[in-house]
C-alpha positions as CSV (number, residue, x, y, z in Angstrom):
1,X,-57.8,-172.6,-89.1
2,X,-59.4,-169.5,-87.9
3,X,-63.1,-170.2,-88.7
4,X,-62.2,-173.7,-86.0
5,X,-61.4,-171.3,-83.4
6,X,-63.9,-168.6,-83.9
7,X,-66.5,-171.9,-84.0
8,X,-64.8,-173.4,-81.2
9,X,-65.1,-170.2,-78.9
10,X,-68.7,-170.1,-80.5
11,X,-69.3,-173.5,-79.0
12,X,-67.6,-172.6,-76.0
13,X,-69.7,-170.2,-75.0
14,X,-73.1,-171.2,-76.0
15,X,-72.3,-174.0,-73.4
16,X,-70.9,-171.9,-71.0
17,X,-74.5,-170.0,-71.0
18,X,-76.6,-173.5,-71.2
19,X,-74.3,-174.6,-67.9
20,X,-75.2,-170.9,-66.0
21,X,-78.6,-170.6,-66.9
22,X,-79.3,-174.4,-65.8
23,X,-77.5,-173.8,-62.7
24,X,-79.5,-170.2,-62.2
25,X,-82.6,-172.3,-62.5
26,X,-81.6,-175.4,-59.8
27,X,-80.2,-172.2,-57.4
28,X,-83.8,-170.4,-57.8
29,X,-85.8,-174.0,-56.9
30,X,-83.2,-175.2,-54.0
31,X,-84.0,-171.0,-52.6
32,X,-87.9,-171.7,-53.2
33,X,-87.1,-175.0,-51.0
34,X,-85.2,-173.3,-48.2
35,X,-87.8,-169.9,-48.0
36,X,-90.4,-173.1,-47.9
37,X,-89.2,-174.8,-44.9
38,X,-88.4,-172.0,-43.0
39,X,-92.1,-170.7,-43.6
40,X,-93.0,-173.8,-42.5
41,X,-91.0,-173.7,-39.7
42,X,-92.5,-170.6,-38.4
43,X,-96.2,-171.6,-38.8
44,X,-95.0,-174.8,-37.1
45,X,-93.1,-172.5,-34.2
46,X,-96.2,-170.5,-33.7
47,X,-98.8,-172.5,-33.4
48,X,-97.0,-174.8,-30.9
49,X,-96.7,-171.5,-28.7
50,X,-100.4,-171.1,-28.7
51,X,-101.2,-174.4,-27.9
52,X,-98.2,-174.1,-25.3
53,X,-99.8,-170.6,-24.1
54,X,-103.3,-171.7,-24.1
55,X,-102.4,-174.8,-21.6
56,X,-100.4,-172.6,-19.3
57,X,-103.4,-169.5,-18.7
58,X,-105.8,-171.9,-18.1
59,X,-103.5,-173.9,-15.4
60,X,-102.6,-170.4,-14.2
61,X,-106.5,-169.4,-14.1
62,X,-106.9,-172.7,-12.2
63,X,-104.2,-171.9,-9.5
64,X,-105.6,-168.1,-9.1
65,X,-109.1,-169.3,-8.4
66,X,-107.8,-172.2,-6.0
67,X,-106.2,-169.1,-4.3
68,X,-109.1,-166.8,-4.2
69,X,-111.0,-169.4,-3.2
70,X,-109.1,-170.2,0.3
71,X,-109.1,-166.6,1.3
72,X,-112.8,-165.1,0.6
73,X,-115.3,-166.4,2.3
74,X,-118.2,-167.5,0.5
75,X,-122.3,-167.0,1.4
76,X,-122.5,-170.6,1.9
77,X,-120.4,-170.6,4.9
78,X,-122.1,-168.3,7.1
């Protein structure tokens, strides 16, 4: 009766470190996923800034030179 319970515990806790180890190895891939899409993210993020930023100082350039252009007086006038 003792050599069924020393295999039993045996058993037990080979399985016990099949379950952990397979569970170690689906946390590592769903962390991979998540650091993934937040990389993504990010590169997503920043490049719609620069597009967003490149738009704005060029209508901002537009609406400086519009300015400067109603108060100095150009050669062609005189």
């Amino acid at each position: 009766m003792d050599k069924i319970k020393e295999y039993a515990v045996i058993t037990l806790g080979a399985l016990a470190f099949i379950m952990i180890t397979g569970m170690a190895k689906a946390e590592e891939n769903k962390v991979t996923e998540v650091i993934n899409s937040v990389g993504n993210h990010i590169s997503n993020e920043v490049e719609a800034t620069k597009a967003y930023q490149a738009k704005s100082w060029a209508e901002a350039k537009a609406q400086w030179q519009s300015l400067i252009n109603k108060f100095v007086k150009t050669g062609d006038s005189q």
